[in-house]
N, C-alpha and C positions, 0 to 999 in steps of 0.2 A: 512906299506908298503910305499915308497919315493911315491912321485910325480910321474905319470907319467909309472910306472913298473908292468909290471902285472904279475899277483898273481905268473906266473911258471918261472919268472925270479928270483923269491927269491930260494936260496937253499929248495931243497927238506925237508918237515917235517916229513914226513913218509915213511916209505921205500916202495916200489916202486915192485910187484913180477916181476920178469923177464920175464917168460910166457906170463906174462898178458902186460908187456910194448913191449916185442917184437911181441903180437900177432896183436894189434894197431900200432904200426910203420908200420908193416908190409901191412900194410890193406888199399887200396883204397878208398873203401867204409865201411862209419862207419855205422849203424845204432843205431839211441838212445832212449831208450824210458825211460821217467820220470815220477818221482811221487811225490806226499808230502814233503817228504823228501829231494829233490830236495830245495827247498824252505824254508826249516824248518830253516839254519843260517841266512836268509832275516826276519827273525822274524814273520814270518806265520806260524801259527800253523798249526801241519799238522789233518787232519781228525781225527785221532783214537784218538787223546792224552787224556786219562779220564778224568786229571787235568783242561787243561789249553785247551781241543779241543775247536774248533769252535762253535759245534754245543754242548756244554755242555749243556747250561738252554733251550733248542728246543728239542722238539721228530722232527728226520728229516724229519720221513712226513707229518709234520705243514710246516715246510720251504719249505723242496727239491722236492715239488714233487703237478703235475698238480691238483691232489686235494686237498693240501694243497695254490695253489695258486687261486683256484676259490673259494676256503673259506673265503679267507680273502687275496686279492693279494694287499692291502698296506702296510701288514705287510711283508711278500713275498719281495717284494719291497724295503722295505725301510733296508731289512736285507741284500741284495744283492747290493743294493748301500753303507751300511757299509762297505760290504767284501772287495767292489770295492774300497772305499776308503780307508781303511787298504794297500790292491796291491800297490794302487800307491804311499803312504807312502816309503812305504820299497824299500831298493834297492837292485838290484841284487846280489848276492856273489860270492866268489872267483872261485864257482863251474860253475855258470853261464857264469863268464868271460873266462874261460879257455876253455869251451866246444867250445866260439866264438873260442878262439883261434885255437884252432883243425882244425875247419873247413876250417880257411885261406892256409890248408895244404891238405886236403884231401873232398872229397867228405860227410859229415856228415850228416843224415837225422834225424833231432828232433823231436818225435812224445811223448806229453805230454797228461797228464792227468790231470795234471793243469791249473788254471782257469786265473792266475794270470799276463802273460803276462811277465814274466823276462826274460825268454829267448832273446823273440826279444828287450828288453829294453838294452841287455848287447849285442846284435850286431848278434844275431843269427836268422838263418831261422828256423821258426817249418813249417812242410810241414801237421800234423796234431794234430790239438787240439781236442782230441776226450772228452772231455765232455763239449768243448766250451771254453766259454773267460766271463770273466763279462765284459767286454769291447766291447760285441758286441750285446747289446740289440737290440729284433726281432719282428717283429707284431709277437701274437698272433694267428693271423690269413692267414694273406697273406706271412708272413714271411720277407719280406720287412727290410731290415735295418733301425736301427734307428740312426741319427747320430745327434740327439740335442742335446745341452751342458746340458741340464738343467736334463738329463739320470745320470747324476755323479755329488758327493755336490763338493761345494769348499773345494781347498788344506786347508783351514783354517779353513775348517769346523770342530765342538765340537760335534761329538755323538754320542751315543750307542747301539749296537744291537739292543734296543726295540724300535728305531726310525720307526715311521710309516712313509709312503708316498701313495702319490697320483701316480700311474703307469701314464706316457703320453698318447698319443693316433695316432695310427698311419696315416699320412700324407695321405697315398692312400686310405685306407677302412676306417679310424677312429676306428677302433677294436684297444683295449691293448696293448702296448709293454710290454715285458715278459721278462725278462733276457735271455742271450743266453746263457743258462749254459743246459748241458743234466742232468733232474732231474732223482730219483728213478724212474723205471717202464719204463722212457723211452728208444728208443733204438738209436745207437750211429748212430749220420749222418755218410751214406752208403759212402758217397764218402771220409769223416773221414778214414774211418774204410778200404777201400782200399788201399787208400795210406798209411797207415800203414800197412797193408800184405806186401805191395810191396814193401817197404823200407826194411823191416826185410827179405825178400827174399832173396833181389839181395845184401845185404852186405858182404862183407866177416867176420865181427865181431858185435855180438852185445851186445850195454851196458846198463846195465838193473840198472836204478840209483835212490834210492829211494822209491823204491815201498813198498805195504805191500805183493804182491804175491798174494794178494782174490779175487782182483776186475774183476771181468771177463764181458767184455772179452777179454779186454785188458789183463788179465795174458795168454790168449791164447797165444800173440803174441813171448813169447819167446821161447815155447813150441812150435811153429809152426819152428821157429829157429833151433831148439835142433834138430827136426824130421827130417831136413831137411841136418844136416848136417855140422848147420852154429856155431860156438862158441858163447857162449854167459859169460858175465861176468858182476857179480854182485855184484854192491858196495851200500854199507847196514851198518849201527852202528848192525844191525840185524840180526839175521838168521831168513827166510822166507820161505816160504809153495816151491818155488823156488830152495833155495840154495843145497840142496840136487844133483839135477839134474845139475844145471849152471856146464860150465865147470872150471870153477874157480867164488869160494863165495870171497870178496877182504872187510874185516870187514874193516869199517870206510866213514865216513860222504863224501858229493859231496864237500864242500868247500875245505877238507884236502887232499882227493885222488887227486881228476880230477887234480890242479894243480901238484901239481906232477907226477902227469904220462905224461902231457904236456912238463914238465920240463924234463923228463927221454926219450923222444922220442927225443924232442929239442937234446941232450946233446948228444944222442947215435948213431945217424943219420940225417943227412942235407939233405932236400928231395930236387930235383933238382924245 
């Protein structure tokens, strides 16, 4: 790509359904909800992948989850400070950038399931991160923000998932800072999980990008869509527990679609 041009200024790579590009031009209000896959051409792997997942050499409720981190939370720790420094490695992609794009035209609501922070790295609002941010370490206890540098290793930092850590301590109570990630068993911050009904409500389309379709219950929300009346379109390398129902399955990756259907709205219609 030149200098300077973004991703939907290059000719289109894949074609484009018309349905699905006029039902976006058309549309005021986008609603967007992401997944793994979102992030997968950023070089983060996404959860499921047997191969190469994240969580291949971890049972995940050693890792992800409050009994696994009262067991042993410097390991806990020091795995989520990895993750964290992997995210900020990586940069956004062509799908991240495009989504910004969108929104400099219409109303767009990003509600993610990932942890990793590209969204807003590539210029976009998420209005909810419902299983959190590794970038927002929490007391334990009081809940309290953590905002010390020494929460994430240096950019030059050399090391491994089986890196241990010492968790900090928080400023007001001195209880654990925790990662602010929502583990197994827990349940999704309330005001999370509102603002995500409400986005998916009031859009007139929603794009469902990424996902595996299991995780509930966040797969509620485009089922809450569907019942409601609202389009919903899903762009997937995949067919998903989803696709069936979506009113258009759109096969192929967020890097490859999103710009071009930016490109195909761009081209087909100049919004005032």
């Amino acid at each position: 790509m030149q200098p300077g041009m973004h991703p939907s200024d290059r000719p289109a790579a894949v074609p484009v359904p018309a349905a699905v590009a006029e039902l976006v031009r058309s549309a005021e209000s986008i609603a967007v909800l992401t997944g793994a896959g979102m992030s997968r051409e950023s070089g983060i792997a996404t959860f499921r992948e047997a191969q190469v997942g994240l969580w291949e050499q971890y049972d995940p409720e050693e890792i992800a989850s409050v009994d696994g981190w009262n067991r042993d939370n410097a390991l806990v720790w020091g795995w989520y400070q990895w993750r964290a420094h992997v995210a900020r490695q990586a940069d956004p992609n062509d799908g991240h950038i495009a989504l910004a794009e969108l929104a400099s035209h219409r109303t767009v609501s990003i509600v993610t399931q990932n942890v990793d922070d590209l969204h807003e790295r590539a210029g976009s609002r998420v209005i909810s991160h419902l299983h959190g941010s590794l970038f927002s370490p929490r007391c334990e206890h009081c809940g309290t923000p953590y905002l010390g540098t020494d929460a994430f290793l240096p950019d030059d930092a050399d090391v491994s998932p089986q890196l241990r850590a010492t968790p900090p301590t928080c400023m007001h109570c001195l209880s654990l800072v925790r990662p602010g990630i929502v583990w197994f068993g827990e349940a999704l911050p309330m005001d999370a999980w509102s603002r995500a009904e409400a986005a998916v409500v009031m859009a007139d389309v929603v794009l469902v990008i990424g996902t595996s379709g299991i995780v509930y219950p966040a797969a509620r929300l485009p089922e809450t869509a569907l019942a409601a009346g609202i389009p919903v379109i899903e762009i997937n390398p995949e067919a998903t527990p989803l696709s069936a129902a979506a009113s258009y399955h759109w096969q192929g990756t967020a890097a490859t679609t999103l710009p071009a259907l930016v490109a195909a709205i761009n081209a087909g219609a100049a919004r005032p």
